[in-house]
C-alpha atoms as a printed R data frame, in Angstrom:
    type eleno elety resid chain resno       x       y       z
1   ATOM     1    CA   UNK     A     1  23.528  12.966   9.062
2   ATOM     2    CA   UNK     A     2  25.343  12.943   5.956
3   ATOM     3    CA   UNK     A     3  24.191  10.727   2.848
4   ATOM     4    CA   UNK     A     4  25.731   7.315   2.880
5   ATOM     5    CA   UNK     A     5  26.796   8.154  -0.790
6   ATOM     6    CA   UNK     A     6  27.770   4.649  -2.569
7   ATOM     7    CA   UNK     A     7  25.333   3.207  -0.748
8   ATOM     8    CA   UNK     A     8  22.645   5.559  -0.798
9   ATOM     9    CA   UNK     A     9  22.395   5.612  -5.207
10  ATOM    10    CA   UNK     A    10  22.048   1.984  -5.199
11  ATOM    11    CA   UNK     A    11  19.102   2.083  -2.267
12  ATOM    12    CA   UNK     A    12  17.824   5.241  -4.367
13  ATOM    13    CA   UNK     A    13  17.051   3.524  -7.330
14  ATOM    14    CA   UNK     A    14  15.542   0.593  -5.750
15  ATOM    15    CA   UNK     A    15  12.535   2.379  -3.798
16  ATOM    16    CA   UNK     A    16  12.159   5.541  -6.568
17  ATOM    17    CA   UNK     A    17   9.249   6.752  -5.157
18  ATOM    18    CA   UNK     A    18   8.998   5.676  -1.678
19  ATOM    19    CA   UNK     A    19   9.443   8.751   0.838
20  ATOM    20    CA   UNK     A    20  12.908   9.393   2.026
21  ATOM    21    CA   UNK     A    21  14.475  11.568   4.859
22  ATOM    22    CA   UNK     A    22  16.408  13.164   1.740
23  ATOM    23    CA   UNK     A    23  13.325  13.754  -0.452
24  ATOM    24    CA   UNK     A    24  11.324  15.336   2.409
25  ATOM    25    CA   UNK     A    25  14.611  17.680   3.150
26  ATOM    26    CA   UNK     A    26  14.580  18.505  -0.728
27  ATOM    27    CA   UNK     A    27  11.001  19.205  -1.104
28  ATOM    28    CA   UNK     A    28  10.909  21.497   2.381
29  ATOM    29    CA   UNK     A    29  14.158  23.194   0.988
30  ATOM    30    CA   UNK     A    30  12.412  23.979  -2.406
31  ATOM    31    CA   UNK     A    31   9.193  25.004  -0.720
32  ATOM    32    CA   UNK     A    32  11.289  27.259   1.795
33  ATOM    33    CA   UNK     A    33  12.715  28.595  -1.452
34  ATOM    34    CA   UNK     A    34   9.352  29.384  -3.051
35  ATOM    35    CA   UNK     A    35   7.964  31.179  -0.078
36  ATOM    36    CA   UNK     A    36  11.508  33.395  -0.439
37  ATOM    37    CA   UNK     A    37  10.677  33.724  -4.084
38  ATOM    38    CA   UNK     A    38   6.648  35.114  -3.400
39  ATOM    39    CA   UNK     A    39   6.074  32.276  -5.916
40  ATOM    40    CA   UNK     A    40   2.586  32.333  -6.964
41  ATOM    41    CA   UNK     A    41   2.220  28.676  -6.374
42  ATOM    42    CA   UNK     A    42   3.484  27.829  -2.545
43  ATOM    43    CA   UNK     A    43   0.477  25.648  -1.760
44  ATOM    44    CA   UNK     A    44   2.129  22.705   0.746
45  ATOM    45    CA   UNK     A    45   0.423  20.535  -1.518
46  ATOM    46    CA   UNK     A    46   2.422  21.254  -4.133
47  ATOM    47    CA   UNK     A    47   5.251  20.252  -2.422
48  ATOM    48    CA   UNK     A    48   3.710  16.599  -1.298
49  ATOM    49    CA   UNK     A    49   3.433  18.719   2.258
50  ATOM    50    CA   UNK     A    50   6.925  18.761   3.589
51  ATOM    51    CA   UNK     A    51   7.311  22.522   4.501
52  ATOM    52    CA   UNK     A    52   9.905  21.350   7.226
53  ATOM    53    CA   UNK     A    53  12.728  19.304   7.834
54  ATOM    54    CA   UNK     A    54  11.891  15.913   9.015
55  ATOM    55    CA   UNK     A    55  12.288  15.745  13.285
56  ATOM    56    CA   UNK     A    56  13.341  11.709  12.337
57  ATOM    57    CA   UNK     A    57  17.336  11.301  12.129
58  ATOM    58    CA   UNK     A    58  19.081   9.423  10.034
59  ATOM    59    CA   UNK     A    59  20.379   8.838   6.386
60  ATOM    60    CA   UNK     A    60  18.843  10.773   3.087
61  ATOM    61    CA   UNK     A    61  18.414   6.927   1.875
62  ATOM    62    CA   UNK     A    62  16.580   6.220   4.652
63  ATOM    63    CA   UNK     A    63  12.778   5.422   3.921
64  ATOM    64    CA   UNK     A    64   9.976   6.503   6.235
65  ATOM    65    CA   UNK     A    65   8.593   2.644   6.339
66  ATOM    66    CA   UNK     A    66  11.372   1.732   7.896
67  ATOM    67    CA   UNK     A    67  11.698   4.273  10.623
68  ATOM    68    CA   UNK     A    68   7.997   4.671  11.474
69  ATOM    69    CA   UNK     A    69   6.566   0.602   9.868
70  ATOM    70    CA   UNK     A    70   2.468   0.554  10.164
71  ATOM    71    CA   UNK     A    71   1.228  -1.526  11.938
72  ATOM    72    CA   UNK     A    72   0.683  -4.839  10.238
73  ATOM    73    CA   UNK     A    73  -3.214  -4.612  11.219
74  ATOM    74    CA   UNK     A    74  -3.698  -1.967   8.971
75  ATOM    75    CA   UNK     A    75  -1.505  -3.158   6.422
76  ATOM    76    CA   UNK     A    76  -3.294  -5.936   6.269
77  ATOM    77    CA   UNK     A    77  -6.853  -4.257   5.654
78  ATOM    78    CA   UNK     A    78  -5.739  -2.320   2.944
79  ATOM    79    CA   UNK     A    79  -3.654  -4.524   1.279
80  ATOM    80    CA   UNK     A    80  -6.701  -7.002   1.601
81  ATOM    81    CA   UNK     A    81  -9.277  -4.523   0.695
82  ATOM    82    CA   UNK     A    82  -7.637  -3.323  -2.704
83  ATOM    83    CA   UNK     A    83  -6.911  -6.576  -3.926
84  ATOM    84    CA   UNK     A    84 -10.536  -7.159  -3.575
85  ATOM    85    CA   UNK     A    85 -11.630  -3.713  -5.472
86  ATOM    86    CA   UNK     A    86  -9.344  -5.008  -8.203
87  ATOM    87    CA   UNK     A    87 -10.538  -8.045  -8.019
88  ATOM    88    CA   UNK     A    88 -14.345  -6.703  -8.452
89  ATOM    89    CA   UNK     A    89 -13.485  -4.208 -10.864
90  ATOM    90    CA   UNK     A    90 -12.122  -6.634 -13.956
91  ATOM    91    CA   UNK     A    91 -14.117 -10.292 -12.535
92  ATOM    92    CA   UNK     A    92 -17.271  -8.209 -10.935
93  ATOM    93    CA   UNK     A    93 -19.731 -11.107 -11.022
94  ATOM    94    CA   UNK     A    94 -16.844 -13.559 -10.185
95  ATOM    95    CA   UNK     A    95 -15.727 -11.748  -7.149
96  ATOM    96    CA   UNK     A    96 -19.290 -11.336  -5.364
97  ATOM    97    CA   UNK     A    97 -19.915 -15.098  -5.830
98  ATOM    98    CA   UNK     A    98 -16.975 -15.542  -4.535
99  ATOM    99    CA   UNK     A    99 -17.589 -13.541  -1.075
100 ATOM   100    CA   UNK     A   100 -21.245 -14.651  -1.336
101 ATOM   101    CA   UNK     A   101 -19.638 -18.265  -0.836
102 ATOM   102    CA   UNK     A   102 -16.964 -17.530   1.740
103 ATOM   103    CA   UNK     A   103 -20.140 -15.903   3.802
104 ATOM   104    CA   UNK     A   104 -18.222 -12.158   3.413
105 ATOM   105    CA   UNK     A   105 -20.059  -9.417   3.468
106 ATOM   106    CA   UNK     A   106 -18.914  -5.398   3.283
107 ATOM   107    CA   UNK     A   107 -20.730  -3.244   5.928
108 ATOM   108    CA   UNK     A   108 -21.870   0.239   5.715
109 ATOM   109    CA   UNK     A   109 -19.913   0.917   9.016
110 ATOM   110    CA   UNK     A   110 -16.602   0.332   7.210
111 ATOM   111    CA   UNK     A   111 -17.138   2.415   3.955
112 ATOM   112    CA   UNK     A   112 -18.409  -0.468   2.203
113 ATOM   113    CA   UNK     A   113 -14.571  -2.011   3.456
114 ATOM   114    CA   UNK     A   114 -14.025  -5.509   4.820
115 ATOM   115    CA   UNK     A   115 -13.086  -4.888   8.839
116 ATOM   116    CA   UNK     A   116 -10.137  -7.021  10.113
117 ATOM   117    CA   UNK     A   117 -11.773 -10.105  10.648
118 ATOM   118    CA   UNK     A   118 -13.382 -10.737   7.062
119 ATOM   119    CA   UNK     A   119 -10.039  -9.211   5.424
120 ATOM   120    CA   UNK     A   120  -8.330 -12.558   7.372
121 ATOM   121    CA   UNK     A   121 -11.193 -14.578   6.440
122 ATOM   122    CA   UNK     A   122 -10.980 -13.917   2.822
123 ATOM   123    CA   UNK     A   123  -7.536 -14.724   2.534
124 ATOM   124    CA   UNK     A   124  -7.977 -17.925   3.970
125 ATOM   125    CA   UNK     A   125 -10.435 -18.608   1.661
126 ATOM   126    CA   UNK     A   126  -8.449 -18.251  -1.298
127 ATOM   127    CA   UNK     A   127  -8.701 -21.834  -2.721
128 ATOM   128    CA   UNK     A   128 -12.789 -20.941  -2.763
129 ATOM   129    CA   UNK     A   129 -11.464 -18.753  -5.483
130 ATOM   130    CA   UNK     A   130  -9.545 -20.709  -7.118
131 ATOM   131    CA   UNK     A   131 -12.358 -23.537  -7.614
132 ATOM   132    CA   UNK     A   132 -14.507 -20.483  -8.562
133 ATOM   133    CA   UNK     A   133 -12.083 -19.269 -11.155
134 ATOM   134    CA   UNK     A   134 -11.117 -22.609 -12.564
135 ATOM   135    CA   UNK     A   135 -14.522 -23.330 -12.890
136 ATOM   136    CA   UNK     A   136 -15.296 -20.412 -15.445
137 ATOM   137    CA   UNK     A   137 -11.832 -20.923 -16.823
138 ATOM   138    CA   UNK     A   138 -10.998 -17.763 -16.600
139 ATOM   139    CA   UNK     A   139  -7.467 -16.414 -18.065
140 ATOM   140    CA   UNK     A   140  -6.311 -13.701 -16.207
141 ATOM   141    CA   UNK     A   141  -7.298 -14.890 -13.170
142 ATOM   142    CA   UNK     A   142  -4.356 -16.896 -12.029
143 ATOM   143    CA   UNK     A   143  -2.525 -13.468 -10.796
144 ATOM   144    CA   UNK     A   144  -5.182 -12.839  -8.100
145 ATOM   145    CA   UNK     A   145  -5.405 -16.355  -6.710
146 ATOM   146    CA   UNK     A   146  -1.562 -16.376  -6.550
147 ATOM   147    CA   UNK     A   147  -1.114 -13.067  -4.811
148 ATOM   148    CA   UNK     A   148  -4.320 -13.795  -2.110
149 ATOM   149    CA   UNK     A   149  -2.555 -17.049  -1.072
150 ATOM   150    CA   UNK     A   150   0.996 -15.405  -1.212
151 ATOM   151    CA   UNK     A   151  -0.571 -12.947   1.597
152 ATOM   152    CA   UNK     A   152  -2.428 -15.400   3.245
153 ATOM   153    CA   UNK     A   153   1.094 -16.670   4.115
154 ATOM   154    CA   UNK     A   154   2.915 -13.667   4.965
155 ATOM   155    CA   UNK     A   155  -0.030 -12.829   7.173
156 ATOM   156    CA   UNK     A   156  -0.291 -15.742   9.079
157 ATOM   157    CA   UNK     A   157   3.630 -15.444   9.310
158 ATOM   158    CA   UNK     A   158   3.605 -11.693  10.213
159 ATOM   159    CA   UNK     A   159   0.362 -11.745  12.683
């Protein structure tokens, strides 16, 4: 399919970034192009691994999430889980008393990860962080207890 063209710049510029039909069909075309060329460097990775046209039809402005969407399980672990690793890397102490109170606890099984059920768990706790947080009055803290609840909501909307 062609480009939808008027459309397509507007989308463009709003998910810069995000893997497209068109951007996998430009990146296979220049690695097709290098491999013509003997180029020294032809290394798929260089080339964010599209050495093919994608097999999905469609528009150039059309983004892979939308054709192939994760499943929201998964979404939600590791949207979950690096929120948390954010939140332990700037409030360390903070963030273990905070799973120490919610009775959360990372297993070895999961690469030191939160499985499904604690990843739900911990966003339902999110006012136990919020007392926490409040407590120690700390500043920058207000961007994590907003964003936990915000997907504590979409998740209990979305699963």
């Amino acid at each position: 399919m062609a480009p939808k063209s008027e459309f397509c710049d507007v989308f463009k510029a709003r998910v810069h970034g995000i893997p497209s039909l068109g951007s996998v069909k430009e990146h296979a075309k220049t690695f097709r192009a290098s491999l013509q060329l003997n180029a020294m460097n032809t290394q798929a990775r260089t080339f964010k691994s599209c050495v093919n046209k994608p097999l999905i039809v469609g528009y150039d402005c059309d983004v892979f999430i939308d054709k192939l969407p994760s499943p929201d399980f998964h979404l939600l672990l590791r949207i979950v889980n690096r929120l948390l690793k954010a939140f332990q890397d700037s409030h360390g102490a903070t963030a273990d008393e905070w799973l120490a109170r919610v009775g959360i606890q990372a297993t070895k099984l999961h690469s030191g990860e939160l499985n499904g059920s604690m990843c739900r768990r911990l966003l339902q706790k999110a006012n136990a962080l919020h007392e926490i947080t409040t407590s120690k009055n700390l500043t920058d803290r207000d961007i994590f207890v907003d964003v936990i609840a915000v997907f504590n909501v979409l998740f209990k909307i979305v699963l």
